[in-house]
Backbone bond lengths (Angstrom), bond angles and torsions (degrees), N, CA, C in turn:
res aa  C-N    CA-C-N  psi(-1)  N-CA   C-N-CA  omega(-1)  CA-C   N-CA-C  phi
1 X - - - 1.456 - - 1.526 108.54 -
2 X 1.508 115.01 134.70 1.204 104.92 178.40 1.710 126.14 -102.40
3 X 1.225 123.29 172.72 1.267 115.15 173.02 1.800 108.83 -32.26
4 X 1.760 96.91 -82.32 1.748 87.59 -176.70 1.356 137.81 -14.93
5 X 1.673 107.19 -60.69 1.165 137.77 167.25 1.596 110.50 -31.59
6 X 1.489 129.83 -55.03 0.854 133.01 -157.03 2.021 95.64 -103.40
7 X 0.711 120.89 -17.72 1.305 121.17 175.97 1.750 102.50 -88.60
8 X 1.299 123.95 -37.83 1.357 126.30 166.45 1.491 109.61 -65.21
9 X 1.808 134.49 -43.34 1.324 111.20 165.69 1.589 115.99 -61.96
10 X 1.198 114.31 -57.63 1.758 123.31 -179.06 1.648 119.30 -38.35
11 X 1.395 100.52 -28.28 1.603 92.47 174.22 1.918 99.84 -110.20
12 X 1.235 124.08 -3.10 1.427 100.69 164.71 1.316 100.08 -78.09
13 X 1.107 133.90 -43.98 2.168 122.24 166.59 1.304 123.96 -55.05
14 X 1.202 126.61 -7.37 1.179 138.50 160.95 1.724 103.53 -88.92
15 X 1.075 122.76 -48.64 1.313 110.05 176.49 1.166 138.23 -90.62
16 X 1.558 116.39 1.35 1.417 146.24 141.74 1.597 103.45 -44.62
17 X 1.555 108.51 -72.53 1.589 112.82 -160.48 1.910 95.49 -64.54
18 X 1.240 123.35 -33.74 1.421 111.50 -174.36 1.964 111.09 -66.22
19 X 1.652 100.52 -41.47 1.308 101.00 -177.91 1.827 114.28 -66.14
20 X 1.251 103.97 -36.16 1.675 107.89 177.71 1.757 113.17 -74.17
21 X 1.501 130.83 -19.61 1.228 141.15 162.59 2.175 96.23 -79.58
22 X 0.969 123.41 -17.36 1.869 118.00 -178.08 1.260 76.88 -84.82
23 X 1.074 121.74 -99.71 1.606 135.62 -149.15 1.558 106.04 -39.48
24 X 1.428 137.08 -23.52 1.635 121.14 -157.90 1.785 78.81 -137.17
25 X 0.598 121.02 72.51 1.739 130.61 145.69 1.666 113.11 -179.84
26 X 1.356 89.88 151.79 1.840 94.67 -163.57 1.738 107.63 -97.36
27 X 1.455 129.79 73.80 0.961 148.78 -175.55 1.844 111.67 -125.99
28 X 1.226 96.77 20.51 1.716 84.37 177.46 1.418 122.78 -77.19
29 X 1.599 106.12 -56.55 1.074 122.90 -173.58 1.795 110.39 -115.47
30 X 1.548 139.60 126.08 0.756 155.36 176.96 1.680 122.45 -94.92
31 X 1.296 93.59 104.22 1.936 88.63 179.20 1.358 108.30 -99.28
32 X 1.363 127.21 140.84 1.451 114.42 161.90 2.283 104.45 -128.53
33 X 1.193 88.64 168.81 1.694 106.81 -153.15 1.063 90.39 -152.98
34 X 2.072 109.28 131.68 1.342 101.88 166.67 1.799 99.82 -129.61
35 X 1.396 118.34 144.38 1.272 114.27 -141.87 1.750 92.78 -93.49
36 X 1.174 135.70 124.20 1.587 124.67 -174.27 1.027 130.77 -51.44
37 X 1.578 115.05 -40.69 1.638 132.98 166.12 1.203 107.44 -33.02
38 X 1.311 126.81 -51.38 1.676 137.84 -127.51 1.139 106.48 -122.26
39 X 1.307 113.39 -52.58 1.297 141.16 -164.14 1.396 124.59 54.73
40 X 1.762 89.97 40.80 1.582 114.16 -162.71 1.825 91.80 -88.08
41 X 1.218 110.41 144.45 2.084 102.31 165.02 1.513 86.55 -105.61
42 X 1.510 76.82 141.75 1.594 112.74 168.23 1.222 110.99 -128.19
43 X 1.422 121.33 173.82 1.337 128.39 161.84 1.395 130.42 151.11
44 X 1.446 157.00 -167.44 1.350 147.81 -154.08 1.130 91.96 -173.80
45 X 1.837 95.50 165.97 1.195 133.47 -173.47 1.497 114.25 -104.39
46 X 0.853 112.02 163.77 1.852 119.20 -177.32 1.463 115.28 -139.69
47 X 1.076 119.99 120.18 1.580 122.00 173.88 1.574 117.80 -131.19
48 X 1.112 121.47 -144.63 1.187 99.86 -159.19 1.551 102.29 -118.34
49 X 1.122 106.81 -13.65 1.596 120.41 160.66 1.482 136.14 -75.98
50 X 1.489 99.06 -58.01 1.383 120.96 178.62 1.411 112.67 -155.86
51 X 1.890 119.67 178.13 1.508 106.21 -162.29 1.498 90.93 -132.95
52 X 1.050 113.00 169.65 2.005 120.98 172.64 1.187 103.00 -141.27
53 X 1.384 111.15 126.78 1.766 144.22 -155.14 2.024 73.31 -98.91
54 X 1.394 92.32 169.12 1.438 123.03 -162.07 2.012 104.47 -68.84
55 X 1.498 100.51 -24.70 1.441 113.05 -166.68 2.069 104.25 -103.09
56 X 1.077 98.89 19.75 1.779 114.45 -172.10 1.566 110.09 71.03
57 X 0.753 136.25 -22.82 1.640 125.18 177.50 0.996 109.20 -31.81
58 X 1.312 108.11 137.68 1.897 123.75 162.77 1.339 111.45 -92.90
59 X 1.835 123.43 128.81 1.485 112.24 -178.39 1.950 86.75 -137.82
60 X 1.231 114.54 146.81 1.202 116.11 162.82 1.253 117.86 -56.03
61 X 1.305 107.79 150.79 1.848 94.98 163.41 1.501 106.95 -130.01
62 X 1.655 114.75 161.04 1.601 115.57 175.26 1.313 108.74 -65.58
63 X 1.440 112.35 135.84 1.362 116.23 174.73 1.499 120.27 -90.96
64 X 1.305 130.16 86.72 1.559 144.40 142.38 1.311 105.71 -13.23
65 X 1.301 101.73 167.14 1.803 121.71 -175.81 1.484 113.17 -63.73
66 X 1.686 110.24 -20.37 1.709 102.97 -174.37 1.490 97.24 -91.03
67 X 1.056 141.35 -33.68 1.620 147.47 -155.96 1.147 86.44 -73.84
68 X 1.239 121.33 -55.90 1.507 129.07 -148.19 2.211 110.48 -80.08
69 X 1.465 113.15 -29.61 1.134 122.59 149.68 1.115 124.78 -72.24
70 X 1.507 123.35 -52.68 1.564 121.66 170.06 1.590 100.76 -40.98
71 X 1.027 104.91 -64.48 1.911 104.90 -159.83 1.326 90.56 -52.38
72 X 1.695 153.34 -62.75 0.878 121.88 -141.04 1.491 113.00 -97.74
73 X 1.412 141.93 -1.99 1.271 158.09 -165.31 1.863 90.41 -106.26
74 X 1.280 134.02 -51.24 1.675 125.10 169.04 1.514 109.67 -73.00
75 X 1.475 119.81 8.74 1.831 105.77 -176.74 1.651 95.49 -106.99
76 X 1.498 104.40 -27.61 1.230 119.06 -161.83 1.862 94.68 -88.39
77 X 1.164 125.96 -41.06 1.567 130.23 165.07 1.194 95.83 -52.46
78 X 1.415 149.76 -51.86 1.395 129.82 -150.40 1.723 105.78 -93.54
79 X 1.589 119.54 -17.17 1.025 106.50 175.24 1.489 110.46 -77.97
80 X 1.557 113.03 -47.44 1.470 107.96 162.19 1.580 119.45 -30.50
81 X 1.200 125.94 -60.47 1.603 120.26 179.69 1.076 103.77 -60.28
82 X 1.721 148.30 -45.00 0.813 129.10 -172.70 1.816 114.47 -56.19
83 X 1.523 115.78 -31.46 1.216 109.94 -157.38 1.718 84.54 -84.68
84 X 1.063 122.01 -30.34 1.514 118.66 -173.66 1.538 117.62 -64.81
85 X 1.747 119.60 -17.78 1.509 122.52 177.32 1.661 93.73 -99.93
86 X 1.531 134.11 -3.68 1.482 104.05 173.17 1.606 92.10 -90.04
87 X 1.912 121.96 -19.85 1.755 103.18 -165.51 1.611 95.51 -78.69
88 X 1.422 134.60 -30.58 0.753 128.46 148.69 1.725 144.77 -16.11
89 X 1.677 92.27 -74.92 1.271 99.62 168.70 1.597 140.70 -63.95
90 X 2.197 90.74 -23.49 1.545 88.25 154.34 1.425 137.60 -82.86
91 X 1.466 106.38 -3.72 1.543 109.73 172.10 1.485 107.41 -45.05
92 X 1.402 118.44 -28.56 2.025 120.96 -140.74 1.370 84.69 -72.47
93 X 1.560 122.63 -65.16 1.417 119.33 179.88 1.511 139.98 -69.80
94 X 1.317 134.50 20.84 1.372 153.47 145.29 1.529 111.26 -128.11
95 X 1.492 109.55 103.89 1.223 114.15 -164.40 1.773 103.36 -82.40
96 X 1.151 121.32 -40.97 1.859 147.76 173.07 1.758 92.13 -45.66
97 X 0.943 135.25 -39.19 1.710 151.02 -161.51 1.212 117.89 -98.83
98 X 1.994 111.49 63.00 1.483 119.19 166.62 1.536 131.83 -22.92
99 X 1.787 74.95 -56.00 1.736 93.15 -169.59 1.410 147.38 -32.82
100 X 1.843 87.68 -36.76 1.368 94.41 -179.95 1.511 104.07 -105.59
101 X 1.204 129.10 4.24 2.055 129.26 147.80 1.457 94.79 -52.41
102 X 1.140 94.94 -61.15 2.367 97.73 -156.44 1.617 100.59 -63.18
103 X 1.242 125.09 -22.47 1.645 138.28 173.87 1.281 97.39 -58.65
104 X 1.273 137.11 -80.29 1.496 138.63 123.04 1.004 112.39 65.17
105 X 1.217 93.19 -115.64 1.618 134.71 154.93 1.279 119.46 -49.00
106 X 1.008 141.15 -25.52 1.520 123.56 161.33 1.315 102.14 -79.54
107 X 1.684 131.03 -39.98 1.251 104.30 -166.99 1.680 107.31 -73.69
108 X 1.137 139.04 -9.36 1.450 135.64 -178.84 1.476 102.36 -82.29
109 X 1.607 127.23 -40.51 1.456 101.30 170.15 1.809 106.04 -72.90
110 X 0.955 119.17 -32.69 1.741 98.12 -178.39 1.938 114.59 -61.26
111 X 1.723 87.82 -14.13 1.689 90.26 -163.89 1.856 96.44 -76.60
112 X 1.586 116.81 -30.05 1.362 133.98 174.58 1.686 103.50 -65.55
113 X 0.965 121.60 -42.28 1.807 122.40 162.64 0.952 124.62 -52.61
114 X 1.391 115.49 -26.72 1.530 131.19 170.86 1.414 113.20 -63.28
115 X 1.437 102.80 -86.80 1.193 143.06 138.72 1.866 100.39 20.02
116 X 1.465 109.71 -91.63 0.971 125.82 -177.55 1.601 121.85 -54.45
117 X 1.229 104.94 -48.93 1.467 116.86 172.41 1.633 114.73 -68.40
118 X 0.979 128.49 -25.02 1.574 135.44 169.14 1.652 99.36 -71.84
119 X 1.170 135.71 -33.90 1.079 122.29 -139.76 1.728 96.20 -117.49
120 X 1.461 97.57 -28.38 1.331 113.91 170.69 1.825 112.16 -46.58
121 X 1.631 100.69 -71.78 1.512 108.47 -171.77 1.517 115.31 -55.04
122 X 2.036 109.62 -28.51 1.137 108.42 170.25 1.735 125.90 -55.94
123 X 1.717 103.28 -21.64 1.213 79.21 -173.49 1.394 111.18 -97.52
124 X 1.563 103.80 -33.30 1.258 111.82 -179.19 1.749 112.10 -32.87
125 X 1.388 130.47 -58.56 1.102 151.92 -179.02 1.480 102.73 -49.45
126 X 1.302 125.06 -67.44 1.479 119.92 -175.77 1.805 125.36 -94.04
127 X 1.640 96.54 13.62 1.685 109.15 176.11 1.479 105.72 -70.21
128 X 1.281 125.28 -19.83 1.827 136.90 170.99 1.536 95.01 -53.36
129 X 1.200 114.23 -71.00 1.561 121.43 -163.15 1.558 110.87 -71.90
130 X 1.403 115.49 -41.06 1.443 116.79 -173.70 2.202 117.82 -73.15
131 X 1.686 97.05 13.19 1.693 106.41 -169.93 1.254 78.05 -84.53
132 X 1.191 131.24 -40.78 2.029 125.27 -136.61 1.358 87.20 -86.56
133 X 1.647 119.81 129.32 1.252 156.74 173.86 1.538 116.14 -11.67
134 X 1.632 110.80 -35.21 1.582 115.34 -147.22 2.170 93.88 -122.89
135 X 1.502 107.12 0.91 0.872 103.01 166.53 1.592 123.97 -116.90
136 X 1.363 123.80 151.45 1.694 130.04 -169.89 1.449 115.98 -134.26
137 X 1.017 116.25 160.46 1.602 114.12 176.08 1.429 101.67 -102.27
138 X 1.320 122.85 135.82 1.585 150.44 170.43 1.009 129.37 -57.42
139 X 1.221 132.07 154.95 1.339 137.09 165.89 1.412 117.99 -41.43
140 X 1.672 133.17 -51.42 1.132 140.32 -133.81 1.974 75.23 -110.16
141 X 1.206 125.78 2.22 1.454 109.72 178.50 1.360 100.32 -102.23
142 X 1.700 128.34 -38.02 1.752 133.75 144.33 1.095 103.19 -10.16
143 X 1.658 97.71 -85.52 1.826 97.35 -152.62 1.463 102.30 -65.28
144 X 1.573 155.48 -15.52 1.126 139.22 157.59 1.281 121.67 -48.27
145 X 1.413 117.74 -76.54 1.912 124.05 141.40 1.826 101.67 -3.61
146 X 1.163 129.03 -53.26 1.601 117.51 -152.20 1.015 97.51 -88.60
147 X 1.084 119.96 -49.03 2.045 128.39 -178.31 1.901 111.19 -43.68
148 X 1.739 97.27 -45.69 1.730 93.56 -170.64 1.593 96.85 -71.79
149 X 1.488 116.39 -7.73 1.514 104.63 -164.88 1.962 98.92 -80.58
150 X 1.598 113.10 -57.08 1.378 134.42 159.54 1.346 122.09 -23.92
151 X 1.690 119.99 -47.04 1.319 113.80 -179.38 1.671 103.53 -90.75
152 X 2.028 126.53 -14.11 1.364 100.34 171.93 1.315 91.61 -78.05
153 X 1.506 164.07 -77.52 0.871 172.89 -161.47 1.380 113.03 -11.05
154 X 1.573 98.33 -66.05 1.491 102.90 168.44 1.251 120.67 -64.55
155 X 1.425 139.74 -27.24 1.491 137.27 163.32 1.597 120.90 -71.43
156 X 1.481 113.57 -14.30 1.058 94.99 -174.50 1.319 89.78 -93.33
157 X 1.453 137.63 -43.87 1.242 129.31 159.37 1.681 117.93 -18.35
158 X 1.325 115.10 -71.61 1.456 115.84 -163.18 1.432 111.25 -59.17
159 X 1.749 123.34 -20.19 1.495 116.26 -167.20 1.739 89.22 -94.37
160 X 1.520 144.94 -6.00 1.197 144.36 163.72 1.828 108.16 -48.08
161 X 1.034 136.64 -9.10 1.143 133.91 -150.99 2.076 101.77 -93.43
């Protein structure tokens, strides 16, 4: 097994755990509100599951056309990586047996096609709402962004071999 090889499995598990921490925490989108009475700020988070109001509550939210593409283009990226760290992981034990490194590696750039394209329509779709002053993009929309960067990275790495 070579370096590449092993830097192409190590960052599709790294970019597995970033895409499964994007998708299941509600850090995408950030609203803030400041109430006039009070002139207290309030406000919540939005993800793609569920949302958290200013006081921690968890409330579902309706899922729109971006939630509903994001979720299925990042569920469908993570199964791809998954299949890309077992072709991966069988490279370790037939060292003579490219094939299944560069298997690898193609599936982590297709898993980055994913990746990208899920995350793409997400924004495109909610870049209307995210101009107005009091709203931001989240953490859990980062680490999505970081993952498509990790799995091309790691593929272009793994087909170097």
């Amino acid at each position: 097994m070579t370096n590449e090889q092993v830097i192409c499995g190590g960052g599709l598990i790294f970019a597995l755990i970033l895409s499964i921490i994007s998708i299941s925490t509600p850090g995408w989108i950030y609203y803030d509100s400041t109430i006039p009475s009070t002139n207290k700020i309030s406000g919540y988070s939005k993800g793609l599951f569920y949302s958290i109001n200013s006081e921690g509550q968890k409330q579902e939210i309706l899922k729109g056309d971006a939630e509903k593409v994001a979720m299925a283009f990042l569920i469908m990226a993570d199964i791809i990586i998954l299949c890309g760290i077992v072709a991966s992981g069988m490279s370790a034990f037939d060292k003579n047996d490219k094939k299944r490194g560069r298997v690898g590696a193609l599936l982590a750039l297709l898993a980055g096609v994913f990746i990208m394209t899920g995350m793409a329509c997400y924004t495109g779709i909610q870049a209307d709402s995210v101009e107005s002053a009091r709203v931001d993009w989240g953490y859990s929309f980062a680490l999505g962004w970081t993952s498509m960067c990790v799995c091309i990275l790691s593929g272009i790495l793994g087909l170097m071999v």
